[in-house]
C-alpha positions as CSV (number, residue, x, y, z in Angstrom):
1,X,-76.0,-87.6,-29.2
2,X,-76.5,-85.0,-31.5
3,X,-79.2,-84.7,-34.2
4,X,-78.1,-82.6,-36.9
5,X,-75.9,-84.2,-39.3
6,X,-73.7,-81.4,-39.3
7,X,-73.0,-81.7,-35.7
8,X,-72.5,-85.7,-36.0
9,X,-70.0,-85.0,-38.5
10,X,-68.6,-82.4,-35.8
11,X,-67.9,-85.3,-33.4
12,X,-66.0,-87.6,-35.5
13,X,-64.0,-84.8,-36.5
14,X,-63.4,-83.9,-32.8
15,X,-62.7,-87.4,-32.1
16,X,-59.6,-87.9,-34.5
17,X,-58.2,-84.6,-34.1
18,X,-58.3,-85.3,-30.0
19,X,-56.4,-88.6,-30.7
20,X,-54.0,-86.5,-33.2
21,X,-53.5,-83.8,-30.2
22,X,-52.9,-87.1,-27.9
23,X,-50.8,-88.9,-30.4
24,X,-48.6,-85.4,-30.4
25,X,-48.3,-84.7,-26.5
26,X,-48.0,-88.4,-25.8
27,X,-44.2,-88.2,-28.4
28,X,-43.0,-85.0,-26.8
29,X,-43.0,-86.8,-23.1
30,X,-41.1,-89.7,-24.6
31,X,-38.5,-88.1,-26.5
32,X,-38.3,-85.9,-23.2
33,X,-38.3,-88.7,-21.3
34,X,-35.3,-90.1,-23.8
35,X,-33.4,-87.3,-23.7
36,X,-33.5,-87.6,-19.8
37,X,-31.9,-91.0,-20.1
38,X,-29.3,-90.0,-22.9
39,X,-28.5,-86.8,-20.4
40,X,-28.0,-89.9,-17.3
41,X,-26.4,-91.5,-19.3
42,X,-23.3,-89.5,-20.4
43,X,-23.5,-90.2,-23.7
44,X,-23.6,-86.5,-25.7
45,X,-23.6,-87.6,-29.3
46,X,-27.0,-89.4,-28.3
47,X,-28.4,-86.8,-26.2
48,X,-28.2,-83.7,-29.1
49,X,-29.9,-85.9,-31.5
50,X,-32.4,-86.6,-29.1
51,X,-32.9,-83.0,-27.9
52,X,-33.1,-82.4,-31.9
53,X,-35.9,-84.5,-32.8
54,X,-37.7,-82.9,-29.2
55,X,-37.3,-79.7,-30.4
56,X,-38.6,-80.7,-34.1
57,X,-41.9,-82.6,-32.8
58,X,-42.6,-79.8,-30.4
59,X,-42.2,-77.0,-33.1
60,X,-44.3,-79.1,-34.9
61,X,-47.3,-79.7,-32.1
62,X,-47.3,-76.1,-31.7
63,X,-48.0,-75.6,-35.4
64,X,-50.8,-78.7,-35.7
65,X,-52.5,-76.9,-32.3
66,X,-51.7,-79.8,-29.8
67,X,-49.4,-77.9,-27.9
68,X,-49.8,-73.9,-26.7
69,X,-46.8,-72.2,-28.2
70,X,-45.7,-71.4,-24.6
71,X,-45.7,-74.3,-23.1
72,X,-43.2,-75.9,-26.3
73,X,-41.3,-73.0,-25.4
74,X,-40.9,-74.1,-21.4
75,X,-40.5,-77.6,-22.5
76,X,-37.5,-76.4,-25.3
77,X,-35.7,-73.8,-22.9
78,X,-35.9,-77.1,-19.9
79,X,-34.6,-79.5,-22.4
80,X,-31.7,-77.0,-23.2
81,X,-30.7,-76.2,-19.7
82,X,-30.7,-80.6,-19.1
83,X,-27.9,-80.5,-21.7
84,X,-25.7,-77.4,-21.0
85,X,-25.8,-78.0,-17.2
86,X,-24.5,-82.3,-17.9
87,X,-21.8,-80.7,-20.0
């Protein structure tokens, strides 16, 4: 436990922003998982508004720092081939 005031402050500030990173990463795997289903499931009108709001929260985890601009790019480009190849 640190002893500096500074550096306490520096822990609760690491602790919400690693829940925030969690909160993030954990809503990209289930809209991918959601998008998964909609794919399964035939139904297209459901599946492009699920691969919209994927695309949206991962555009936006890249910009908040959860996610490595790379890997939302893998996970965007994956998501797209799911729905062009169940067309």
């Amino acid at each position: 436990m640190p002893n500096i005031e500074q550096q306490k402050k520096r822990v609760r500030t690491a602790g919400r922003e690693r829940l925030q990173n969690l909160r993030y990463r954990s809503t990209v795997k289930t809209l991918s998982r959601r998008l998964e289903a909609a794919v399964e499931d035939g139904d297209s009108k459901a599946a492009e508004t699920e691969h919209r709001e994927l695309v949206r929260m991962l555009d936006k985890a890249v910009s908040k720092g959860a996610l490595h601009r790379n890997t939302a790019a893998r996970r965007k480009a994956q998501a797209a081939k799911l729905i062009s190849s169940k067309r």
